[in-house]
C-alpha positions as CSV (number, residue, x, y, z in Angstrom):
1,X,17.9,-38.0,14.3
2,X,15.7,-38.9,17.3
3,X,12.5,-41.2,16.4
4,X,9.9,-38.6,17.6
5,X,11.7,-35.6,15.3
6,X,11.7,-37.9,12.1
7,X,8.0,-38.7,13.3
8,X,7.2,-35.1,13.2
9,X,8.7,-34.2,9.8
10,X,6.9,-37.2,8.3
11,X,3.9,-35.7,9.6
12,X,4.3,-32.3,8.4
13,X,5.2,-34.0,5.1
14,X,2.4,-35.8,4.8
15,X,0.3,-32.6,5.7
16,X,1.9,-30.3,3.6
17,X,1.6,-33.0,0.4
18,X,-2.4,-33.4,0.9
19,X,-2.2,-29.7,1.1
20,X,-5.7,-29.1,-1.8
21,X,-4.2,-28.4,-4.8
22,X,-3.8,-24.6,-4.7
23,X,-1.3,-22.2,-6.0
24,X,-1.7,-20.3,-2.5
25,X,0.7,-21.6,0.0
26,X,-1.0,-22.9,3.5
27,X,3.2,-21.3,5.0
28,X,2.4,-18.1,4.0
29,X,1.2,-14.8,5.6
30,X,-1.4,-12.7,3.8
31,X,-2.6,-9.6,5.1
32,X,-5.6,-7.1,4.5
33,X,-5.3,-3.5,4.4
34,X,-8.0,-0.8,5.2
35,X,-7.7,2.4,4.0
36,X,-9.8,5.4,4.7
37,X,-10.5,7.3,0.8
38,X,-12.6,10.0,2.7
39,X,-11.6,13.7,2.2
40,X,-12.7,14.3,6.0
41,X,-14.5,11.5,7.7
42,X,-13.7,9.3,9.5
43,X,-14.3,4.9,8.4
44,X,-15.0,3.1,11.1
45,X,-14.8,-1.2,10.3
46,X,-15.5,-4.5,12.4
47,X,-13.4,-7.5,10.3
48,X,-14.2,-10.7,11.7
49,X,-13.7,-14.4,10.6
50,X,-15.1,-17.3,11.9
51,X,-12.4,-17.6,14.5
52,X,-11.0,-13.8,15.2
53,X,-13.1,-10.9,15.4
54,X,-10.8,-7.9,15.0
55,X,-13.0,-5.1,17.1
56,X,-13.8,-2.0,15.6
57,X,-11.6,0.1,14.7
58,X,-12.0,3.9,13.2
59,X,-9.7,5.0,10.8
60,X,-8.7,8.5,10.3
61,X,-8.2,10.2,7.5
62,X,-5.8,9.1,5.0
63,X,-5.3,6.3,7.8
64,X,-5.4,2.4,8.0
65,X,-6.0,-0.4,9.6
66,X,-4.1,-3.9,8.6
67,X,-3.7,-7.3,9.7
68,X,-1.7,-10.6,8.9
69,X,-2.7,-13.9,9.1
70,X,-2.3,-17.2,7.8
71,X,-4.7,-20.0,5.4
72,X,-6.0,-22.6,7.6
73,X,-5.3,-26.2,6.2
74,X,-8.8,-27.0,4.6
75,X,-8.5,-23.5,2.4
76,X,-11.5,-21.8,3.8
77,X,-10.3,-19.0,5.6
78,X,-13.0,-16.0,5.3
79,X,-12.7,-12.4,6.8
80,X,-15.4,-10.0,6.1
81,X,-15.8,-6.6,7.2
82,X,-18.6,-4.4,8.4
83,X,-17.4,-0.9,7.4
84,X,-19.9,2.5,8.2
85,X,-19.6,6.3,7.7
86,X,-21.8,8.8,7.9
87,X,-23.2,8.2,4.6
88,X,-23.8,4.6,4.7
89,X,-22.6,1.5,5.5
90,X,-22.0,-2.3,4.0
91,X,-20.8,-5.8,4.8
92,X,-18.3,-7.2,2.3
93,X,-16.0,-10.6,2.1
94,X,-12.6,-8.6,2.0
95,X,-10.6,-12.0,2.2
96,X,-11.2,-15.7,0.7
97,X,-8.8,-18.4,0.0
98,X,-9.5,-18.6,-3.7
99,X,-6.2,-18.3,-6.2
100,X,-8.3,-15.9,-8.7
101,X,-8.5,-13.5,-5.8
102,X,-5.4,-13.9,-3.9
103,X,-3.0,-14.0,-7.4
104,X,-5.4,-12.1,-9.9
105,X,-6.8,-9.0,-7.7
106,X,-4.4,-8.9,-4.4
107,X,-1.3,-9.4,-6.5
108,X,-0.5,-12.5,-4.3
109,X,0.2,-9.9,-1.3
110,X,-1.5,-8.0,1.0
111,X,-5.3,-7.6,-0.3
112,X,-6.1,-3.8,0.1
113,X,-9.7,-1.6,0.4
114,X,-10.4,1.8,0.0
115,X,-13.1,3.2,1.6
116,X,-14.5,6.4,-0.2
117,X,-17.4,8.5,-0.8
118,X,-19.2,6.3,-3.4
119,X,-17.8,3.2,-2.2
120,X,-15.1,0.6,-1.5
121,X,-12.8,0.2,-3.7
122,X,-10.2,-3.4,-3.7
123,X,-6.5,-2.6,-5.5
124,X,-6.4,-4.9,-8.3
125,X,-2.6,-5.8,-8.3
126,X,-2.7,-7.4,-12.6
127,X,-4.6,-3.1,-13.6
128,X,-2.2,-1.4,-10.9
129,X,-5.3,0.4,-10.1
130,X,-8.2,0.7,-7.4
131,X,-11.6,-0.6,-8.4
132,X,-15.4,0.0,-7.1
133,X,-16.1,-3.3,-5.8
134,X,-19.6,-2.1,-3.8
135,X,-20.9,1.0,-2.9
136,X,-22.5,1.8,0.2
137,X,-25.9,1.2,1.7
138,X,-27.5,4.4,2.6
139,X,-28.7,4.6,5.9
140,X,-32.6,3.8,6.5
141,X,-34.4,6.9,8.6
């Protein structure tokens, strides 16, 4: 084994062993999911973090939008969403690297919101169910 290679997987060893002590693995890809809830409108979202901003998409109808990503080594990977309707609108974290979340409410998989008419709604993996996490801010005249 060349010098430089055993160089490199010393390094990675050493990175990976002062890894914070999480259960969530720094290796792995998460995802978010965005689901439109609405019986005929249309959810239109900008997710951003501090290093990707996503655009805005619109969702259709029974539609969704979904990305993948990965932790970044300090454990403080954010993405939050802006998500509007015609009914209202709200900013909410839909991703943090926190084990409670990622094990406890996304199941340790892909976290996934529901937009609908009286809110948004996160899949809590451990209740197999959908829950109203925020509803939406009406829409000042």
């Amino acid at each position: 084994m060349s010098h430089s290679l055993r160089l490199a997987l010393m390094l990675v060893l050493i990175l990976y062993m002062s890894q914070p002590s999480t259960t969530y693995s720094l290796l792995k890809k998460y995802g978010v999911d965005v689901f439109n809830g609405f019986q005929n409108q249309t959810l239109s979202i900008r997710c951003q973090s501090e290093d990707d901003d996503l655009g805005i998409q619109h969702i259709p109808v029974n539609g969704e939008f979904q990305w993948h990503f990965r932790i970044n080594y300090w454990g403080t990977t954010l993405y939050f969403c802006y998500m509007w309707w015609s009914g209202g609108h709200r900013r909410l974290d839909v991703f943090w690297a926190d084990n409670k979340f990622i094990v406890d409410d996304c199941g340790d998989s892909d976290c996934r919101w529901m937009g609908k008419e009286d809110g948004i709604y996160l899949y809590i993996s451990k209740h197999n169910e959908y829950r109203l996490q925020s509803r939406w801010e009406p829409w000042q005249a």
